[in-house]
Structure formats: structure tokens, C-alpha cells
DSSP file (Angstrom, degrees, kcal/mol; ACC not computed):
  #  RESIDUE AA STRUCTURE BP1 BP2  ACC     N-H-->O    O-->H-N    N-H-->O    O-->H-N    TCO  KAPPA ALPHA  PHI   PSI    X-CA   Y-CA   Z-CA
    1    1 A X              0   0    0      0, 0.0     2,-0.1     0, 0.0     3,-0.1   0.000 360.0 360.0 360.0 150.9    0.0    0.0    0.0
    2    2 A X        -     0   0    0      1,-0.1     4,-0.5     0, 0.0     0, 0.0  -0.084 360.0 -86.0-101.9-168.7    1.6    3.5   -1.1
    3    3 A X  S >> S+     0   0    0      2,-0.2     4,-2.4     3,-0.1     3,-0.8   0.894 121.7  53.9  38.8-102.0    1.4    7.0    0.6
    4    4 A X  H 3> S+     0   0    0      1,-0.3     4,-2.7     2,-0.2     5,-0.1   0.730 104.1  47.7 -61.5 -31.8   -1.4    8.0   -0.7
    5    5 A X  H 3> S+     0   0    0      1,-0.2     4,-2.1     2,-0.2    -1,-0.3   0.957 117.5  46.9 -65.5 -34.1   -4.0    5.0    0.3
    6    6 A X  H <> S+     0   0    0     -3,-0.8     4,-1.2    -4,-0.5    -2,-0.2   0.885 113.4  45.4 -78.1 -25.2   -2.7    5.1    3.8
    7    7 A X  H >< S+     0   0    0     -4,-2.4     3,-0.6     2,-0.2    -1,-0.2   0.945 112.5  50.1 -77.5 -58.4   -3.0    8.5    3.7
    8    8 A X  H >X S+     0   0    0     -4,-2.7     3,-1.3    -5,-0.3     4,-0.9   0.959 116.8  47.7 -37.4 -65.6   -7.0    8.2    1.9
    9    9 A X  H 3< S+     0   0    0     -4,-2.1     4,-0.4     1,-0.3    -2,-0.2   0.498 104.1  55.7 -76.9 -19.2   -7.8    5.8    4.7
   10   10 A X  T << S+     0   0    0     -4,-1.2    -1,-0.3    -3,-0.6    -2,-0.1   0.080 109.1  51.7 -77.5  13.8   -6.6    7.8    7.4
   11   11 A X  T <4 S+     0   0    0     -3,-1.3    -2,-0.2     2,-0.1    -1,-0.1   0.572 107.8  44.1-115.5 -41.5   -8.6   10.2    6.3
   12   12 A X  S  X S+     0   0    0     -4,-0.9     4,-0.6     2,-0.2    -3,-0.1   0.539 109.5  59.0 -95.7  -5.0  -11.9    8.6    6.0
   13   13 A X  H  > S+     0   0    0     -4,-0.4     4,-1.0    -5,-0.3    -1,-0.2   0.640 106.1  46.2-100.9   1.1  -11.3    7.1    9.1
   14   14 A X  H  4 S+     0   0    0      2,-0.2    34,-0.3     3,-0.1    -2,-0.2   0.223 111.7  54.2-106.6   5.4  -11.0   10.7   10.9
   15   15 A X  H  > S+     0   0    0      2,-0.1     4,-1.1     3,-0.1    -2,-0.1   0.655 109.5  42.3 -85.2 -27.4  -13.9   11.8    9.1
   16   16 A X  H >< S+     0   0    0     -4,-0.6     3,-2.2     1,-0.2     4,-0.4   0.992 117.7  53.9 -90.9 -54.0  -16.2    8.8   10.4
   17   17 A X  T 3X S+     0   0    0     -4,-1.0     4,-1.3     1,-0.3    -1,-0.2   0.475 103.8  51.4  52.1 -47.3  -14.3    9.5   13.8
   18   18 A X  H 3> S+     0   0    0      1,-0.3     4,-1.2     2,-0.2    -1,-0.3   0.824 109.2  52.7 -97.1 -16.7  -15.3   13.1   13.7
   19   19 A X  H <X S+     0   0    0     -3,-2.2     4,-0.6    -4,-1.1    -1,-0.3   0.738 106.6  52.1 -78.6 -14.8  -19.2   12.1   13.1
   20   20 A X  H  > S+     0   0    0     -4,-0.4     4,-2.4     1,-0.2    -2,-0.2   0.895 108.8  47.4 -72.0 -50.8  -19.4   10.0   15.8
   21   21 A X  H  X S+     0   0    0     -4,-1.3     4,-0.9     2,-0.2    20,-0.2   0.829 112.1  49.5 -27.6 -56.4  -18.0   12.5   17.9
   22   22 A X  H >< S+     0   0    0     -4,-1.2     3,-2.3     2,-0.3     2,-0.4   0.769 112.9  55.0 -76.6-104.5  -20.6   15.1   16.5
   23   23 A X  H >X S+     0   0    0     -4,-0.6     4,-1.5     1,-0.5     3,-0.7   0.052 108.3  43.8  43.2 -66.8  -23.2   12.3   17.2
   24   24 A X  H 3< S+     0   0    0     -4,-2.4    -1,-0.5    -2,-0.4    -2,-0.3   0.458 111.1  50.8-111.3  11.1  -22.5   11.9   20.6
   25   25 A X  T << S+     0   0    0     -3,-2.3    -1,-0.3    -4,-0.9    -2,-0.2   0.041 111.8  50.9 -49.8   8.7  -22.2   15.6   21.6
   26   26 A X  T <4 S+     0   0    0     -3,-0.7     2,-2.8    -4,-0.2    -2,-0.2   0.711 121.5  34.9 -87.6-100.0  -25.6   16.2   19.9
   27   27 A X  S  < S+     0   0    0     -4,-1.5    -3,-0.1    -2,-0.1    -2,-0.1   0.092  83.9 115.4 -57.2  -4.3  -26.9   13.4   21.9
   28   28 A X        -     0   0    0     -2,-2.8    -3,-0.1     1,-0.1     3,-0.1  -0.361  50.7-153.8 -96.7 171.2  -25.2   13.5   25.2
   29   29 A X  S    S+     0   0    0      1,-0.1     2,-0.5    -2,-0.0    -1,-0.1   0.520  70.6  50.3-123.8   2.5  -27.7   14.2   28.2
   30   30 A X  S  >>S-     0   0    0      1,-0.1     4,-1.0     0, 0.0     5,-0.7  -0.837  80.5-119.8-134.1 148.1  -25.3   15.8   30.7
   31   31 A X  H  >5S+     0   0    0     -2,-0.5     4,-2.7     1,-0.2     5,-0.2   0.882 109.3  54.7 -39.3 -37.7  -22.8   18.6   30.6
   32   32 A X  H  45S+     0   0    0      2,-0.2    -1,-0.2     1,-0.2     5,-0.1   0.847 114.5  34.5 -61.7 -35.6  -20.1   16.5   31.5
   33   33 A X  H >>5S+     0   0    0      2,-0.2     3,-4.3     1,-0.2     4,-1.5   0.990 117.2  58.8 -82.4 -57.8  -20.4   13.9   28.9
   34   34 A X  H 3X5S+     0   0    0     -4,-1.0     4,-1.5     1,-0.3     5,-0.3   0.821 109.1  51.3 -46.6 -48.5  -21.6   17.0   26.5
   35   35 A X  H 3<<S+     0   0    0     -4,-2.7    -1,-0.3    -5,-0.7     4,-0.3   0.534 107.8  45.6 -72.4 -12.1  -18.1   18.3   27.4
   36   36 A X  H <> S+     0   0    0     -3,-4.3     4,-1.3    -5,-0.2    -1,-0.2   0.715 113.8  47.3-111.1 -12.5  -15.9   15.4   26.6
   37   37 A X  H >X S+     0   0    0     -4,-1.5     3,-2.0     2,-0.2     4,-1.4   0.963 110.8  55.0 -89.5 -71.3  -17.3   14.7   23.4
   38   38 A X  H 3X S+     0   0    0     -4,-1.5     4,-2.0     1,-0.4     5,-0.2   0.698 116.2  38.0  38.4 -65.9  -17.1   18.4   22.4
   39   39 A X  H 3> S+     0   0    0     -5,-0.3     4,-2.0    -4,-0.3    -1,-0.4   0.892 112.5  51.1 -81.8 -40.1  -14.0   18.4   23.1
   40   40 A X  H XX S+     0   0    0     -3,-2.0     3,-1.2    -4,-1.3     4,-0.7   0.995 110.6  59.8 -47.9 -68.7  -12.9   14.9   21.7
   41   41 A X  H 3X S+     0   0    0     -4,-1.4     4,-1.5     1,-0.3    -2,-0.2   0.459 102.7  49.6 -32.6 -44.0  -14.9   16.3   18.6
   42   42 A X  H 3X S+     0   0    0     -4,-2.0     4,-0.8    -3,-0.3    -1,-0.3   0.855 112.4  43.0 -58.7 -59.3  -12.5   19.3   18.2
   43   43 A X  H <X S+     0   0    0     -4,-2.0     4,-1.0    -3,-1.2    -2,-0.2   0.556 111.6  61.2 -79.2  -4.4   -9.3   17.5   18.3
   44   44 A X  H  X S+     0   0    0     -4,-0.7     4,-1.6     2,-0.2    -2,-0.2   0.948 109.7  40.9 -63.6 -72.0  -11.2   14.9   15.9
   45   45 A X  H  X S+     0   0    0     -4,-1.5     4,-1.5     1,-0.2    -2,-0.2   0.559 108.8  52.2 -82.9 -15.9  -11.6   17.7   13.4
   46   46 A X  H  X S+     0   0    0     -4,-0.8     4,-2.0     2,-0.2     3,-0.4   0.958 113.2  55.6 -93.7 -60.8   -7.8   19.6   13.5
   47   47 A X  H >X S+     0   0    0     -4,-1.0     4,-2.2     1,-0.3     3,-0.7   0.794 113.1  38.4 -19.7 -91.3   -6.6   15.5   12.9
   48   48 A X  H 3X S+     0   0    0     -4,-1.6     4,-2.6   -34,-0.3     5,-0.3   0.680 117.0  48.4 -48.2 -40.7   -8.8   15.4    9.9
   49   49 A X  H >X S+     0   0    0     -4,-1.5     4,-3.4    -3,-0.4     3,-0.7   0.986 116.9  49.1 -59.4 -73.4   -7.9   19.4    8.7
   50   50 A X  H <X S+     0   0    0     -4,-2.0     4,-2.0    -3,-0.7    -2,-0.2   0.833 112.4  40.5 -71.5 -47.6   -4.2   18.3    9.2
   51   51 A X  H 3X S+     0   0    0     -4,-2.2     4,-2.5    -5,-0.3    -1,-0.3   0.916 120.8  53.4 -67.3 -32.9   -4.2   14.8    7.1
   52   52 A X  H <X S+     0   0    0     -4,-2.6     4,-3.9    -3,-0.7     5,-0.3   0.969 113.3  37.7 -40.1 -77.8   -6.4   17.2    4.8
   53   53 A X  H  < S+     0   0    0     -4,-3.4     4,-0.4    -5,-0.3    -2,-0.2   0.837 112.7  52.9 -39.6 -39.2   -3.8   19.8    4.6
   54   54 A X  H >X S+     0   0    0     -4,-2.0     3,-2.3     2,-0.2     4,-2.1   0.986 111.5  54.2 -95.2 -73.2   -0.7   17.3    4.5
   55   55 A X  H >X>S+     0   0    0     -4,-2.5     5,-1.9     1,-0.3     3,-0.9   0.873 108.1  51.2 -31.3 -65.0   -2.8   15.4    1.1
   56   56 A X  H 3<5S+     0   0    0     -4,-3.9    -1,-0.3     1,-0.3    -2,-0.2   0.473 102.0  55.7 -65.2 -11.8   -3.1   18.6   -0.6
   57   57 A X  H <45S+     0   0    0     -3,-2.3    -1,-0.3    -4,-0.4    -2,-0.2   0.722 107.2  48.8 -68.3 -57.2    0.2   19.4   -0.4
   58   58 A X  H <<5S-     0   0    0     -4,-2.1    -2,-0.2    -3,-0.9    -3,-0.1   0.564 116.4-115.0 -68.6  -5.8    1.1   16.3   -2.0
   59   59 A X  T  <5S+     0   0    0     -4,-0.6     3,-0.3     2,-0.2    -3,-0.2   0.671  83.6 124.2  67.5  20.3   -1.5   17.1   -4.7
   60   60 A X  S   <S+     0   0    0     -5,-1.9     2,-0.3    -6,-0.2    -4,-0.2   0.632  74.2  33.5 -73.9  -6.2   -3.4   14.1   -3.5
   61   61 A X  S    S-     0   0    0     -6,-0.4    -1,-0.2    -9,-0.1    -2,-0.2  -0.818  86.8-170.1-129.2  98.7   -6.7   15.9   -2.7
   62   62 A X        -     0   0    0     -2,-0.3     2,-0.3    -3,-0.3    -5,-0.1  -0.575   4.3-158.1-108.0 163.5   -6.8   18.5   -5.4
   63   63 A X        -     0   0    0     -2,-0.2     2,-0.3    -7,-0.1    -2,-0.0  -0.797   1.7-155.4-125.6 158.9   -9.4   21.3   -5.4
   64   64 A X        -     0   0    0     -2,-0.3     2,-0.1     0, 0.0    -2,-0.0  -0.890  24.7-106.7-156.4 132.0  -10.9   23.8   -8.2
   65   65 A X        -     0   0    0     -2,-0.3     3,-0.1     1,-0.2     0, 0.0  -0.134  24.8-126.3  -4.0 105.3  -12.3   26.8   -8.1
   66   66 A X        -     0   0    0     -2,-0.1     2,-0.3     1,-0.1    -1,-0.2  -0.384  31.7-102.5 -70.2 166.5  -15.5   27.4   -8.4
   67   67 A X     >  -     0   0    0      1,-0.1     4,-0.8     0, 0.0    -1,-0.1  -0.572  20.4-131.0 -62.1 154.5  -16.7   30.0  -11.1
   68   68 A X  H  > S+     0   0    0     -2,-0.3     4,-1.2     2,-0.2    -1,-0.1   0.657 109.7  57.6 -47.1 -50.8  -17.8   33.3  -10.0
   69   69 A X  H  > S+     0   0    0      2,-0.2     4,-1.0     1,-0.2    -1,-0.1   0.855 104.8  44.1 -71.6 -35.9  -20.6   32.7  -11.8
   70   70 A X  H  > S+     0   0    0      2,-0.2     4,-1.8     1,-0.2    -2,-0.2   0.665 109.9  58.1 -42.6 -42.2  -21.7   29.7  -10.3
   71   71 A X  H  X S+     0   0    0     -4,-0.8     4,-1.3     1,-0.2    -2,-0.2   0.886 109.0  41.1 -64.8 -40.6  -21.1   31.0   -7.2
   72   72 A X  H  X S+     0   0    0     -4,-1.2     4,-2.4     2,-0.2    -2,-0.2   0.783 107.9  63.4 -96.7 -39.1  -23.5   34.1   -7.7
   73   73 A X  H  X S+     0   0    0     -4,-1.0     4,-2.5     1,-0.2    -2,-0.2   0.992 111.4  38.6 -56.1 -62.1  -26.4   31.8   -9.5
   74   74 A X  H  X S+     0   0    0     -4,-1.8     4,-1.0     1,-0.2     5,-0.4   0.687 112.3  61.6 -73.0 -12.6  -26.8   29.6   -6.0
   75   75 A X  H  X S+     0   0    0     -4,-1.3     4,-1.6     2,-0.2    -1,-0.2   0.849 108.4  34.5 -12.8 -72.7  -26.4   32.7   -4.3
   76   76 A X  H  X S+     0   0    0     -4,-2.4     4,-0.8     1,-0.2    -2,-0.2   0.788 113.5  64.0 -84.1 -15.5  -29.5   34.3   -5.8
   77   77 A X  H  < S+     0   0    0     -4,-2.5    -2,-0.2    -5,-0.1    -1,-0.2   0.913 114.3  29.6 -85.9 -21.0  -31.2   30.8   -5.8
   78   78 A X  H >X S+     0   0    0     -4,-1.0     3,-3.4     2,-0.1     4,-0.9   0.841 114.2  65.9 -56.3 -67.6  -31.2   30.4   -1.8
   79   79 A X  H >< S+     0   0    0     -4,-1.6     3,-1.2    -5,-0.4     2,-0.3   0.508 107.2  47.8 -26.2 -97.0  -31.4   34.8   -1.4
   80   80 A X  T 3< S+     0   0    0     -4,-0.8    -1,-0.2     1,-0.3    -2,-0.1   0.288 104.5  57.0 -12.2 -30.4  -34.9   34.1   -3.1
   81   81 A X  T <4        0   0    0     -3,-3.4    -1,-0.3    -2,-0.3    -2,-0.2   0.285 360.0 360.0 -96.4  17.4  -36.0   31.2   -0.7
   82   82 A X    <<        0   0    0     -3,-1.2    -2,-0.2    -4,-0.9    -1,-0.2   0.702 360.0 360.0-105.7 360.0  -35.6   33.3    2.4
């Protein structure tokens, strides 16, 4: 296995990580528990932004731009539903 699958898979496994997380700080019934998941939840999500970051670097995750114009169409179709 290369780089880049461990890299993929460490990735989707701090994304399902980071919903479980969200999950059980929606769900939790006392502050304390509300507070560890919370917090679990956080350091969940800087993992996954860091393995992000570290992929993109490598030009393993690549991104594009959206248009401008695109941008401004869903724009005015949401403006319009409020």
C-alpha cells in the first residue's frame, strides 16, 4: 500500500471519527459527557484538517475553483428562498 492510500484511509477514518463524535455531543444528556465529546470532537476535526492539509500538499486531494458565476447563480437561488 503506497502514501497516498494510507494517507486516503486515514482520512476517512478521521472523518467517520469526527461524526461519531458530532453524534455523541448532539446526543449526550449531561454537561459533562456533552463536554468530553465536544472536546474529543474538536481534536477529531484539527486531525482530519491536518491529514487534509498534508494530502493537498502532496496534490493528493486537489481542489478547483469554483466559477464566480456559479457562485452568484446559488447565491441568488437560496437569497430568493428566504
Amino acid at each position: 500500500m503506497d502514501d497516498k492510500c494510507l494517507m486516503e484511509d486515514l482520512l476517512l477514518e478521521a472523518k467517520g471519527v469526527c461524526d461519531l463524535y458530532m453524534h455523541g455531543t448532539i446526543e449526550s444528556a449531561t454537561p459533562n459527557v456533552h463536554g468530553a465529546f465536544d472536546c474529543a470532537l474538536d481534536e477529531s476535526l484539527k486531525m482530519q484538517d491536518d491529514i487534509y492539509r498534508r494530502m493537498s500538499e502532496q496534490g493528493w486531494f486537489p481542489s478547483e475553483s469554483a466559477e464566480p458565476a456559479r457562485i452568484d447563480k446559488v447565491r441568488q437561488k437560496f437569497s430568493s428562498q428566504s
